[in-house]
N, C-alpha and C positions, 0 to 999 in steps of 0.2 A: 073415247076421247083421243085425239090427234096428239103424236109425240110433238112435243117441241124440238124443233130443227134449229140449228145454230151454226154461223158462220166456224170456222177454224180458230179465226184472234174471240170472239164471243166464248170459243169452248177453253181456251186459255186464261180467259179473263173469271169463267167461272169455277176452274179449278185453282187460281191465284186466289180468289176473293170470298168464294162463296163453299170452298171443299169440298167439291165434285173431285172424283176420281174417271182417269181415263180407262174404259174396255177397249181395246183395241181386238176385234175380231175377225182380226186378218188371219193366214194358215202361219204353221211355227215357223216355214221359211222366209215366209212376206215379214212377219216381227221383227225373224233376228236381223233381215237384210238393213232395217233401220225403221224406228218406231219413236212415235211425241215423247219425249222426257220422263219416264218414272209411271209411264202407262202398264197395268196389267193385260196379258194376254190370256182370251181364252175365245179360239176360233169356233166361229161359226160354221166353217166349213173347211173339210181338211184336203189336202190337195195329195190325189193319187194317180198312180197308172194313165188311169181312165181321162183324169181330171180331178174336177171338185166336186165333193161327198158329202153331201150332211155330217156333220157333228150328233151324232145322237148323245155326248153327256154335254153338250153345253147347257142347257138350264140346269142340269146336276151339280156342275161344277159352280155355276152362277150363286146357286147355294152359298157359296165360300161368303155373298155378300149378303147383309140385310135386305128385307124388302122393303126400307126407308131409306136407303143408299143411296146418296145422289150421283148420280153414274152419267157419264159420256159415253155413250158407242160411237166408235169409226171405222172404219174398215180403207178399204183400196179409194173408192172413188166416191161411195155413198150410195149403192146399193143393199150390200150384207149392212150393215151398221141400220139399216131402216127396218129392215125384214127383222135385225135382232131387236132392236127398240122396241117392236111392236110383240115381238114372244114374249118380250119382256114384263112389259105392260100388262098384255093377258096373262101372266102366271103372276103377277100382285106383286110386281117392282110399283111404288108410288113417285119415284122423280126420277124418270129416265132421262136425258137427252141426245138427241141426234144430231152429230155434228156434220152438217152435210161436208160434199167434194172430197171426203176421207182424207188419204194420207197423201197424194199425189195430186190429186183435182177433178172433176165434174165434167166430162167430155160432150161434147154439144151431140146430140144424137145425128143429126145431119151431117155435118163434117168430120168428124172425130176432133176437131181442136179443144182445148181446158176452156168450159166456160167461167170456171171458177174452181181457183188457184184451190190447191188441201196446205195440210199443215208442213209441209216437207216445203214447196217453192212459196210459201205464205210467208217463209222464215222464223218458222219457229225450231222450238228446241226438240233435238230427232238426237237420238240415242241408237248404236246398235248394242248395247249391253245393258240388259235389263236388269234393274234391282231381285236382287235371290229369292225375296218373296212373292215376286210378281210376276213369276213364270207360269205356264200354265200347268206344269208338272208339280209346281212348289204350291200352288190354289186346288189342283185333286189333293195333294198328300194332306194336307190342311182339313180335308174335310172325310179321312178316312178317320 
């Protein structure tokens, strides 16, 4: 089955109304630099050296939530947030959604311009100081 994909103000409106929670699976530095309002972090990919890494505990860590959890994944622009949606999905999350254009926006593959604004120039609420229990070091210790 196909994730549900959702606007930015769509994935606001369904953590206002319907108590989805945001995953933000950006790496710990993209988080702290500024993240949607009250999102947990737990990246999908970590940013090294080299570049970016696989996450080998994010589904371990993901643990932290039921697999009835209605969840948002986002990420930078809405590529990891899709790739996570769908691991998700196949290890028996049942209400995932993907909120496309992630935190910053949807670049047109042809020019590089934002086809579609993310939640940062959308205007919504971006935090750099995440709630204590919603870090991703405070979501492993939770589940040791």
């Amino acid at each position: 089955m196909a994730v549900k994909r959702v606007s930015p103000a769509e994935a606001r409106d369904l953590m206002d109304k319907q108590g989805y929670v945001y995953v933000d699976v950006r790496s710990l530095p993209e988080f702290a630099a500024g993240h949607p309002k009250g999102a947990f972090n737990v990246p999908l990919m970590n940013m090294g050296p080299g570049g970016m890494t696989p996450n080998p505990e994010f589904l371990t860590v993901m643990g932290a939530f039921p697999r009835d959890a209605k969840l948002i994944v986002g990420c930078q622009a809405g590529g990891r947030s899709a790739r996570a949606a769908a691991m998700l999905e196949s290890a028996g999350y049942t209400d995932v959604v993907d909120q496309r254009a992630g935190f910053e926006g949807a670049p047109d593959p042809a020019t590089g311009r934002i086809r579609e604004p993310g939640w940062r120039p959308a205007g919504l609420p971006v935090s750099t100081d995440p709630l204590p229990d919603r870090t991703y070091e405070a979501l492993k210790a939770k589940l040791r």
